[in-house]
N, C-alpha and C positions, 0 to 999 in steps of 0.2 A: 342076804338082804343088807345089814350091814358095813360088806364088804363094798357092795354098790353105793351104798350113800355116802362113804368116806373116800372111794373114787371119786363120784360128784362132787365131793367138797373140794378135794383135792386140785381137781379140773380149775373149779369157781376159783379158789386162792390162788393160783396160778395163771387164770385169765386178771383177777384183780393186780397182779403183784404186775403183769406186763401193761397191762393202762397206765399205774400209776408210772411206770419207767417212761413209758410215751406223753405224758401228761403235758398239756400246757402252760407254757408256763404264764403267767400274768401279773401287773401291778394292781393292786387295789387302789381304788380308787380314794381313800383318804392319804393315801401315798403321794397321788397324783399331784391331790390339791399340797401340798407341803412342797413337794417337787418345786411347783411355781413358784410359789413366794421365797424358796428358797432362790431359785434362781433371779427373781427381783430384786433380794435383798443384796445379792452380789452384784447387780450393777451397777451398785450405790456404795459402795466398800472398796477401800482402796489396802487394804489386809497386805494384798498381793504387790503392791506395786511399794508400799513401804517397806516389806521384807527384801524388797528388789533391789531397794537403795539403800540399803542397809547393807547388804552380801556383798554388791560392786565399789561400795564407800569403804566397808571395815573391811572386808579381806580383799577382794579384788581378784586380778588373777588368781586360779587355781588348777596350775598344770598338775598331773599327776602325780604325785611321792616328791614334790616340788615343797618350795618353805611353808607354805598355804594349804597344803592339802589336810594337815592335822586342825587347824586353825578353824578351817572351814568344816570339819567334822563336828568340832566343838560346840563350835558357833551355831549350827541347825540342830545340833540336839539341844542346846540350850534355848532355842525357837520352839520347836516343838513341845517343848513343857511348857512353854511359857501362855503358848496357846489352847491349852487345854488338851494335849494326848494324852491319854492317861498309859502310857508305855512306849516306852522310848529305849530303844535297843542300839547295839551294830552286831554286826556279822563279818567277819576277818577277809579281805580278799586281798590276794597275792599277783604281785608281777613286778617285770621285769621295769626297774627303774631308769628313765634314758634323760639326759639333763643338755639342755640349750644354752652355750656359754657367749658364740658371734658368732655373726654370717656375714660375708664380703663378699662381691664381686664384681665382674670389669670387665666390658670388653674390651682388648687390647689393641684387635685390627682387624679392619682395618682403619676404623675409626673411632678410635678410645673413647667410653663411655663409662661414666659407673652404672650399676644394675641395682635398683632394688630388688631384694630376694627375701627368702624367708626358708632356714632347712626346713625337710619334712620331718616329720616323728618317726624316728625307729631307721635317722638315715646313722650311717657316718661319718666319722670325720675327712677331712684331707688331710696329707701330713703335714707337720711341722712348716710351718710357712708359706701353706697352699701349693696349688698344685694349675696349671694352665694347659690346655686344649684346642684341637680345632672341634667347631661346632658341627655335627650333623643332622641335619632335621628331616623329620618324619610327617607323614600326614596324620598319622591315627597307631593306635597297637596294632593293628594287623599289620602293617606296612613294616613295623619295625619289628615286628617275630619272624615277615620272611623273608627278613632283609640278609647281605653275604656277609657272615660273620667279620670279612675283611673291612668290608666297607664302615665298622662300627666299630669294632679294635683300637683301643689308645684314644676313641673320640669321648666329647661329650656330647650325647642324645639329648636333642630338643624336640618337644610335641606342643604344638600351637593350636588344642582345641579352643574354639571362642563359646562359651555357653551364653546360652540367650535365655534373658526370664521368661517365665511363667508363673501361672499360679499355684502349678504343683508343685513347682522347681523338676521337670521331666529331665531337663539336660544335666543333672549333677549325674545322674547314673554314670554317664558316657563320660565324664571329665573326673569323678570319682575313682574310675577303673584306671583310668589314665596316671591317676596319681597313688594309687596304690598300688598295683602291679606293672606299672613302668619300669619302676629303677630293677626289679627281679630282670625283667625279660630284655635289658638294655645291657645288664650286668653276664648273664648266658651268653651275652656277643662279643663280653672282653671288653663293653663302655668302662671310661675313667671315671664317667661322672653322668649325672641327670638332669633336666632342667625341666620344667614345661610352664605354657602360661598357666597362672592361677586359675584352681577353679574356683571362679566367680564371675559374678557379672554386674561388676563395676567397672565400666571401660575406660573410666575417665580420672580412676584413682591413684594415687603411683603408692599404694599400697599392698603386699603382695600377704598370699591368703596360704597360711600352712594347711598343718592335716596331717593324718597319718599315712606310709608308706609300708608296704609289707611285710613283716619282720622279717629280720635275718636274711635281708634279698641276696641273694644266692652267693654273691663272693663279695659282699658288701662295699656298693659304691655309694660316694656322697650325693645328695637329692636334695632338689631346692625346688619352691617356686617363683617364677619371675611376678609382678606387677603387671596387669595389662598392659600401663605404657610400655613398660621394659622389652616386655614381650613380642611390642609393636616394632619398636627400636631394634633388637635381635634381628626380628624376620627384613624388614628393611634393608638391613647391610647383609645380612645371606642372600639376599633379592638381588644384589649386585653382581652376584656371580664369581666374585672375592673371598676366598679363603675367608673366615672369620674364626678368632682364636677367643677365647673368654680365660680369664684366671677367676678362680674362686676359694677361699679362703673361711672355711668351714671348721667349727671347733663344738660338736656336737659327739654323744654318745651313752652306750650303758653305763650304770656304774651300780652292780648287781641287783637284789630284788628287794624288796620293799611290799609292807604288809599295810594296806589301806583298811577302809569296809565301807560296806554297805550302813546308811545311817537310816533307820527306821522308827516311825510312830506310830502309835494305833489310837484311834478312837473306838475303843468296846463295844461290840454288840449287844443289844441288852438280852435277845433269848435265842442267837446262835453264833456267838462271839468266837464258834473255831472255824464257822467261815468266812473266806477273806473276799472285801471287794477292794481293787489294789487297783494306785494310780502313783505317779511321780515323776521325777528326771532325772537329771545326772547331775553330779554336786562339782563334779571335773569341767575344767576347762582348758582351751591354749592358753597360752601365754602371754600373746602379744599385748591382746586386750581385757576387759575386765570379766567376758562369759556372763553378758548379758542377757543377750538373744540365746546365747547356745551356751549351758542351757540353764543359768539361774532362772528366768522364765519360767522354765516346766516346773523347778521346784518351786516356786514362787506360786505357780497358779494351783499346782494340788495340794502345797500346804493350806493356803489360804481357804480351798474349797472344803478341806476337811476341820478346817476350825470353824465356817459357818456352821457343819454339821455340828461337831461337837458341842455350841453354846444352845441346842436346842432342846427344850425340857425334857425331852429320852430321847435317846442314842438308838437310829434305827434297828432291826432285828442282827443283821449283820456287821463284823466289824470292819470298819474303813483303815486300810493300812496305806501309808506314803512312804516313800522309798527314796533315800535319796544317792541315787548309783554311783559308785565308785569305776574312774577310770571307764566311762564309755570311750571314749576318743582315741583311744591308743588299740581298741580291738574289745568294747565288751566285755571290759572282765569282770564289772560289776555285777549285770545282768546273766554272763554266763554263770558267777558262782553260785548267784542267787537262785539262778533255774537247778543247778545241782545241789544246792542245799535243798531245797524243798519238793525236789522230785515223785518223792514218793507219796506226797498228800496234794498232789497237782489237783485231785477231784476236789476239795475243800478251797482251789480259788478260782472262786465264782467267777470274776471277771476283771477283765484288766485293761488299763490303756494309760499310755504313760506321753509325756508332751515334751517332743523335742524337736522341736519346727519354728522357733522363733516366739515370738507373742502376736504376730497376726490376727486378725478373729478366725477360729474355726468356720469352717463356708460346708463342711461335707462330714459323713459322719457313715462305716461302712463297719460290720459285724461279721466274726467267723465264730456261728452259734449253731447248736440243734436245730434242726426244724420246727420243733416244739415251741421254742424260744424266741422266733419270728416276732409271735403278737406282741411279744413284751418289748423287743426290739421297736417297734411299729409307734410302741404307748411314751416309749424315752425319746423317739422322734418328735413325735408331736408333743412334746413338753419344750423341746428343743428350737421347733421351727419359728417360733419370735425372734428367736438369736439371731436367723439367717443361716441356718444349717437346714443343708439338705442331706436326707438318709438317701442313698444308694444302696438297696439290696441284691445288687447284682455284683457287686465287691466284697471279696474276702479282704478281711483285716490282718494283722501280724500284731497288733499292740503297742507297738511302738518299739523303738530299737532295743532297749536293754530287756523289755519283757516279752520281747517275740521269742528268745529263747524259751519260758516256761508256756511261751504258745505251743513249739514245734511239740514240747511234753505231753500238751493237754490242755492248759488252760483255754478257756473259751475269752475273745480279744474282743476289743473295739478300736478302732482306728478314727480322729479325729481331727480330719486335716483342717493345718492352719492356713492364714494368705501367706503363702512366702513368695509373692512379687520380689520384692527387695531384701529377701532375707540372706541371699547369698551377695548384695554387694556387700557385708561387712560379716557373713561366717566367716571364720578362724582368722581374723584381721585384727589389726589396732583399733579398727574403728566398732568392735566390738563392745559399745559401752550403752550407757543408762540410759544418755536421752536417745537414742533408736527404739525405746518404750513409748507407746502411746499410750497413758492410763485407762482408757475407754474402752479400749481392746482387750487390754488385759484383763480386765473387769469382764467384758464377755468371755473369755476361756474360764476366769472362774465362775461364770455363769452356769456353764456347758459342763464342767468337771462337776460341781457341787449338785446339778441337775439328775446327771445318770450316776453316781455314785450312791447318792440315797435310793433314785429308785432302784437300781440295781441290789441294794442293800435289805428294799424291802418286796421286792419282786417272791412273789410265792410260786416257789419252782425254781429248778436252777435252770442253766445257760447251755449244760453240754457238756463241762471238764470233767475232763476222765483220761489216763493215761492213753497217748498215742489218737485222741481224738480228730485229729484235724491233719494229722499227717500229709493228708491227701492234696491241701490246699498249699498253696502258693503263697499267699499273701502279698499282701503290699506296699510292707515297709522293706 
C-alpha cells in the first residue's frame, strides 16, 4: 500500500514538474502598465541622440585596432557609469588587425578618367607603385565562377550590381555576396585585381561605399569599390567595345593581431539578477565616416533605453545588460567571442536583440521563442503597436548580427527591423555622419528597446533558451 502511494506521488511530481517545463509564459499586468509610460517617457528624451553626438563629435571614426578603437572603448564605459549601470566590464577579443593607408585609381583607356574608389577590408595591397590592367566585366557571381580561367588571367574583374531601396534593404544580400566573396572567386581565375560598384544605393553620389571582403581571398588580390558614378563611367567605356585598361594604386593591409573587447554594462536585477535580458551594437566602425548610422545608433539607442530603466525606483526582476560589440564589420568577432564566452549558460539569457540597421523607426518586430512564449510575445507587441510596429509571427528572428551567434547556441531572439529606405545610400561611406540622425526616430528605437527589455525583464516564464534550442530555424538577419 505504501508502495502505491509513493508510485502516485511519484506519477503527480512528475506530471507537475512537466507542466511547469510547458508553462506559459506571461507579463503581469503592473509590468504592462510601467512598460508604457516607459515607453512615453522615451519619446520625450533625447539620452540617445546626445550620446550620439557626443561618440561622432569626440572620437569619430572607429575602424577596428585603428587609433579610435581604444578611445572609443574608454569613452562608453565611462558613459555607461555615468548613466547609472551599476557594472561595467570588457571581455578581450582577438583579431587580425588590417590598416587603410590610400586608395587611387584611373581609367587609362580608352578615355582617361580618375575613379572614385574605396579598398575593401581584408583586401591587399598593389605593389610598389600600383599596378594597371584590362578591365573584364561580369554580370553577377555566377557568370564569373564559370567563367574560362583564360579569359580572367592577368585581368581586373568588374561586377556592376545596381541595388535598389527598399524598406528591408532585400538587395544588400545579393550586392553583399558580391562584395565579399568576389575578389576569392575572381582571384581562383588568376584576376590581378577586383572592382565592383558600390554596394549602395545612392546613384547620384560619387561617393564610394567600403565593407568587408573575405579574408585571406585565396591568392590575395587587391579589391575596391567604385562610386555609382564611377561605376556608370567604367560600364560606358566597356560599352564601347574598346579594350578598357584601369591602374589602381592601393596601399592597404595586415599588420598582425590586435586584442580589442567587448565593452559591457549591467543594470541589476533586483530578484533574478543572473538572468540576462541583452540588447546593444557595435562600438566599431569604417573609416571613411564617423559610424553614425552604422552603428553608433544601435549603441546609442540600447544604452539610453537601459538608463531609462535604471533611473526607475527598483530595477526590474531581471538584469538588463548592453553590449557594446567589438569588430563587427571585419567578420563578428565581437559577437562570436561573445557567443563562446558565454556558451555554457546560454539558458540564463532570456532574450536578446541587438540594433544595427541605421536609426530608422522600427516598423516590424519578429520572435524565435518557445511556443509557451507566444502570449508574452503577443503582450510586448501590443505595448509596441503605438510606435508603429507590427509583430509578425510568422518570422523567425536571429537577433541581430553580433547576437545571432548566441542565438545559433540557444538564446531565444527578437528581431527589430528598422526603416532602412535610405540607410544604404551612406552605409560604409563618408557620408556616414550625425546629421543622417532624425531625433524623433531615434527616440522611437528607444521607445521599442526600453519597452521589451523591461518587459522581457519582468515576464514570468522564460522565452525558450536552452542549449541547441532553435538550431532548426533560419532566421533573418
Amino acid at each position: 500500500m505504501k508502495y502505491s502511494f509513493l508510485c502516485i506521488a511519484l506519477v503527480n511530481c512528475s506530471t507537475l514538474f512537466a507542466a511547469g517545463a510547458d508553462q506559459v509564459t506571461r507579463i503581469p499586468a503592473p509590468a504592462l502598465a510601467q512598460a508604457g509610460l516607459l515607453r512615453d517617457a522615451a519619446l520625450k528624451d533625447d539620452t540617445a541622440y546626445r550620446l550620439l553626438e557626443a561618440l561622432t563629435t569626440e572620437i569619430g571614426p572607429r575602424l577596428a585596432a585603428g587609433e579610435n578603437d581604444a578611445k572609443a572603448r574608454e569613452w562608453v564605459s565611462a558613459r555607461f557609469k555615468a548613466l547609472g549601470f551599476d557594472k561595467v566590464y570588457s571581455e578581450p577579443v582577438k583579431y587580425p588587425k588590417w590598416v587603410r593607408r590610400h586608395e587611387l585609381g584611373a581609367i587609362l583607356a580608352p578615355y582617361p578618367q580618375r575613379l572614385v574608389l574605396a579598398a575593401l577590408g581584408h583586401s591587399v595591397a598593389t605593389p610598389n607603385g600600383g599596378m594597371s590592367a584590362e578591365v573584364v566585366r561580369f554580370d553577377n557571381l555566377a557568370a564569373l565562377k564559370a567563367a574560362d580561367p583564360a579569359a580572367v588571367k592577368g585581368r581586373i574583374v568588374y561586377i556592376g550590381f545596381h541595388m535598389q531601396r527598399s524598406r528591408d534593404g532585400t538587395d544588400y544580400g545579393t550586392a553583399s555576396a558580391i562584395r565579399v566573396t568576389g575578389p576569392a572567386a575572381a582571384s581562383d581565375k588568376g584576376a590581378a585585381a577586383y572592382l565592383l560598384r558600390s554596394a549602395g544605393t545612392d546613384a547620384n553620389e560619387r561617393i564610394a561605399h567600403t565593407g568587408v571582403t573575405e579574408f585571406g581571398n585565396a591568392k590575395g588580390i587587391p579589391a575596391a569599390a567604385l562610386s555609382n558614378p564611377d561605376a556608370d563611367q567604367l560600364e560606358r567605356e566597356l560599352a564601347t567595345c574598346k579594350p578598357v585598361s584601369v591602374q589602381l594604386d592601393i596601399d592597404v593591409g595586415f599588420d598582425g593581431d590586435y586584442v580589442g573587447a567587448n565593452v559591457i554594462g549591467e543594470v541589476t536585477g533586483s530578484t533574478k539578477p543572473d538572468e540576462i535580458v541583452e540588447m546593444g551594437g557595435h562600438l566599431d566602425s569604417w573609416d571613411p565616416g564617423t559610424g553614425a548610422i552604422d552603428d553608433g545608433a544601435g549603441v546609442a539607442i540600447a544604452t539610453a533605453a537601459a538608463h531609462l530603466i535604471a533611473r526607475l525606483p527598483e530595477h526590474p526582476a531581471r538584469t538588463i545588460r548592453v553590449i557594446a560589440f567589438a569588430n563587427e564589420e571585419a567578420g563578428l568577432y565581437g559577437g562570436n567571442a561573445y557567443a563562446d564566452v558565454h556558451a555554457t549558460e546560454v539558458g540564463k539569457h532570456i532574450l536578446g536583440s541587438e540594433s544595427d540597421f541605421g536609426a530608422g523607426p522600427v516598423w516590424r518586430m519578429s520572435a524565435s521563442v518557445k511556443p509557451q512564449a507566444r502570449a508574452a510575445i503577443a503582450q510586448i507587441a501590443a505595448v509596441l503597436t503605438p510606435l508603429g510596429v507590427a509583430y509578425d509571427p510568422k518570422r523567425d528572428a536571429g537577433g541581430g548580427p553580433d547576437l545571432s551567434a548566441l542565438h545559433k547556441k540557444g538564446m531565444a531572439a527578437l528581431t527589430l527591423t528598422q526603416d532602412g529606405t535610405h540607410y544604404f545610400d551612406w552605409h560604409h561611406t563618408a557620408n556616414d555622419t550625425f546629421d543622417k540622425v532624425d531625433p524623433k526616430d531615434l527616440a522611437q528605437n528607444v521607445a521599442v528597446y526600453a519597452a521589451w527589455t523591461y518587459l522581457a525583464a519582468q515576464a514570468d516564464g522564460d522565452f525558450g533558451s536552452a542549449p541547441g534550442a532553435f538550431k532548426k530555424e533560419k532566421g533573418e538577419d
